[in-house]
NUBAZA-644427 format. One line per 2 residues: number of its first residue (from 1); their letters; for each residue x, y, z of N, C-alpha, C. Coordinates in steps of 0.1 Angstrom, whole numbers, plus 5000, padded with zeros to 4 digits. Layout:
<rs>
NUM	A	X,Y,Z,X,Y,Z,X,Y,Z  ...
</rs>
This chain:
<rs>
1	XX	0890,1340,3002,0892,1345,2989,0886,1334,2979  0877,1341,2971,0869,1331,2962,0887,1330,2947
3	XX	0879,1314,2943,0885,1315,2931,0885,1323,2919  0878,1331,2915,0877,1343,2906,0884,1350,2910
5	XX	0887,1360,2928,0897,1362,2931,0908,1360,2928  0912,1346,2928,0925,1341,2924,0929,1344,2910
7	XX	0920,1340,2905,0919,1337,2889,0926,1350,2882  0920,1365,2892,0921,1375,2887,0938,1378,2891
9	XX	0940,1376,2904,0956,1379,2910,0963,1372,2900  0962,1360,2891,0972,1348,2886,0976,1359,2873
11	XX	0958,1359,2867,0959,1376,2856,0968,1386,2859  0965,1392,2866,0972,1407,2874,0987,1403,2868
13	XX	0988,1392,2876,1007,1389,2878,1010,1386,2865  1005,1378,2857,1010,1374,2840,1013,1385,2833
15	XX	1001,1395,2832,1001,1407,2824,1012,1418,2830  1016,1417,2842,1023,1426,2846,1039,1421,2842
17	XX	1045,1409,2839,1054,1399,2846,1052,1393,2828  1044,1399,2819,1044,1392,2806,1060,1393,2800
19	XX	1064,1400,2801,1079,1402,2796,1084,1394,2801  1084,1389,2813,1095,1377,2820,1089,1363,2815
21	XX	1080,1358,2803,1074,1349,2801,1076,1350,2786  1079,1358,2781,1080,1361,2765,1093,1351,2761
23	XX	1090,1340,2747,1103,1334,2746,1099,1338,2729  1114,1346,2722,1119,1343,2710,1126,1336,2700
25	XX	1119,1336,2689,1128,1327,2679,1133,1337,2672  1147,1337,2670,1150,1351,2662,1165,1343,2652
27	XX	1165,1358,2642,1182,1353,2635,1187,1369,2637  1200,1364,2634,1207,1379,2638,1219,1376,2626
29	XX	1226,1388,2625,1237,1391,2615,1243,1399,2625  1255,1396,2629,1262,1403,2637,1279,1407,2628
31	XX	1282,1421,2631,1291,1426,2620,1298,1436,2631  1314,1434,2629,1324,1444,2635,1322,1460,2632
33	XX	1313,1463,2621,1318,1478,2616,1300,1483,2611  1302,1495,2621,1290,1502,2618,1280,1503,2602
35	XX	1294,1509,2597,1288,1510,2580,1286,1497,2573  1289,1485,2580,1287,1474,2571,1272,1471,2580
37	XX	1268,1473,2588,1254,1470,2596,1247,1479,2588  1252,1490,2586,1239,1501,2579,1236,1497,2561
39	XX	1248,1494,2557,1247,1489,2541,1235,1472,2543  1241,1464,2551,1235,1451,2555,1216,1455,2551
41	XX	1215,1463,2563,1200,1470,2565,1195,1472,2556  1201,1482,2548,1197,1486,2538,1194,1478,2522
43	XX	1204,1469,2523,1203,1454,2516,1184,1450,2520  1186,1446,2536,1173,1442,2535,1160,1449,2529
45	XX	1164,1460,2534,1150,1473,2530,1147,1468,2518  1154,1468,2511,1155,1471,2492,1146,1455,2484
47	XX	1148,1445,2496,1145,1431,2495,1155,1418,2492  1165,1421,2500,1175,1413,2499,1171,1399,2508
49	XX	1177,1386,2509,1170,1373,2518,1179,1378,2534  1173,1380,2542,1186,1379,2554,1190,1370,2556
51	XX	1188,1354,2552,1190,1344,2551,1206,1342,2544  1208,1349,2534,1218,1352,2524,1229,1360,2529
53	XX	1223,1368,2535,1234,1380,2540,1239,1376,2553  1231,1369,2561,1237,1361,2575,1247,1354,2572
55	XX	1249,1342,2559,1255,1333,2556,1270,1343,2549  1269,1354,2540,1274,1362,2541,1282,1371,2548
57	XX	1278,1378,2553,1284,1387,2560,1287,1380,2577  1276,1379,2588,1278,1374,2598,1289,1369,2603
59	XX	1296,1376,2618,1312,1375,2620,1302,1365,2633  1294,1364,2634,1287,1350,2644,1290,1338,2636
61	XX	1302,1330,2642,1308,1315,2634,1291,1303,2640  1290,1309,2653,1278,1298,2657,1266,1302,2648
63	XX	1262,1311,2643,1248,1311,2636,1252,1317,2621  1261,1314,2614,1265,1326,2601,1259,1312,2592
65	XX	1266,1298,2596,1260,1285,2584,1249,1285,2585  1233,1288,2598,1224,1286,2595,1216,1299,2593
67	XX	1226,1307,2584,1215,1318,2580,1212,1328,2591  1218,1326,2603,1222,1334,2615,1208,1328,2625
69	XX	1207,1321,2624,1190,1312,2631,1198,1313,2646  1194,1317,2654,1199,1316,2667,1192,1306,2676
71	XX	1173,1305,2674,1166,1297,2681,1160,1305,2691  1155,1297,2698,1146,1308,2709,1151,1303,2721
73	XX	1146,1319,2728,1156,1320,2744,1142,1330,2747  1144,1329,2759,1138,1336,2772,1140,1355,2763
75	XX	1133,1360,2766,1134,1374,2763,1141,1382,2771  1144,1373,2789,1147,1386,2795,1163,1380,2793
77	XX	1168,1369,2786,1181,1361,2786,1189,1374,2770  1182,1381,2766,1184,1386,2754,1191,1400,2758
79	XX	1202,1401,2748,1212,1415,2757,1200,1427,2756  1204,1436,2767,1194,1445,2768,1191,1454,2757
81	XX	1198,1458,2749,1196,1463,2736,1185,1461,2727  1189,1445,2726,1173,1436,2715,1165,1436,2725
83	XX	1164,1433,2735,1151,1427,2745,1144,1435,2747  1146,1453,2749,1138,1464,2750,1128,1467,2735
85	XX	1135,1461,2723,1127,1468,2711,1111,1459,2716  1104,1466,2712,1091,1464,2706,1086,1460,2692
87	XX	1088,1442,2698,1089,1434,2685,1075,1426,2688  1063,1432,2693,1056,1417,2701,1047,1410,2692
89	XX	1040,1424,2683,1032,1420,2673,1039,1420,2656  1055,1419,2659,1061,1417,2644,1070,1407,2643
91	XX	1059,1395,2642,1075,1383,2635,1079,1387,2624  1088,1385,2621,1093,1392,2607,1098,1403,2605
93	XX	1093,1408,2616,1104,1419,2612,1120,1421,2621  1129,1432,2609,1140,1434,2609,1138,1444,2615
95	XX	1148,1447,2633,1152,1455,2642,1172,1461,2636  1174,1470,2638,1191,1476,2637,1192,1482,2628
97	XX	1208,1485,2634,1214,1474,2638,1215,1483,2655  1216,1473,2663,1218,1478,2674,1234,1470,2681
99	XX	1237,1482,2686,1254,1477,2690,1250,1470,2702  1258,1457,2702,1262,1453,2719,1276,1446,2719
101	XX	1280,1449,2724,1293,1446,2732,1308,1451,2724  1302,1465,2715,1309,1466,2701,1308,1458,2692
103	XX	1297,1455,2691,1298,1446,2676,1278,1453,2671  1277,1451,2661,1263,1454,2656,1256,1445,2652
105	XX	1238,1442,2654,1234,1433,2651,1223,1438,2645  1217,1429,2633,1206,1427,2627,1197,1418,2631
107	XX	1188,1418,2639,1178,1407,2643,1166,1410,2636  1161,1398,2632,1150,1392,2625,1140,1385,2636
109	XX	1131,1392,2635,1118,1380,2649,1116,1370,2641  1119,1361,2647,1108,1347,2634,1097,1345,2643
111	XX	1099,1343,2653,1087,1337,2662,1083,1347,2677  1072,1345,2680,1069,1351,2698,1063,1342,2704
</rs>
């Protein structure tokens, strides 16, 4: 097996297996009640900071002081709900709210 060979199998397996290599930086606003995730959203639509509304609203005591900054984690470490959206080409943008575990979240991509 020549090295180009290789070169191409190492490709093959990245591109296939890119999802299990994807790490995010993200913030989230996580909230007990449906209608306050959809009003939240809607805040942002209009141009509200999510930076504001994390510190606000957010029943997450670990990320509500920094604005809901969670930091970056493995993609596939992310509950399955966020980790399926198709966020690859949008830092910046706002996904939700999507439920997990009964609770609703607003995630913000900061980084890929």
């Amino acid at each position: 097996m020549t090295s180009l060979d290789q070169i191409g199998k190492v490709e093959r397996y990245s591109e296939e297996r890119r999802f299990d290599f994807d790490e995010v930086a993200f913030s989230r606003i996580v909230v007990n009640d449906r209608r306050l995730a959809r009003d939240i959203r809607f805040k942002l639509m209009e141009g509200a900071e999510f930076f504001s509304l994390a510190r606000q609203y957010s029943a997450d005591e670990s990320t509500r002081l920094a604005g809901g900054f969670v930091g970056k984690m493995p993609r596939t470490r992310l509950p399955a709900a966020i980790a399926v959206e198709d966020y690859e080409e949008f830092p910046g943008s706002v996904f939700g709210p999507l439920e997990v575990d009964g609770q609703y979240h607003i995630v913000k991509i900061e980084e890929i």
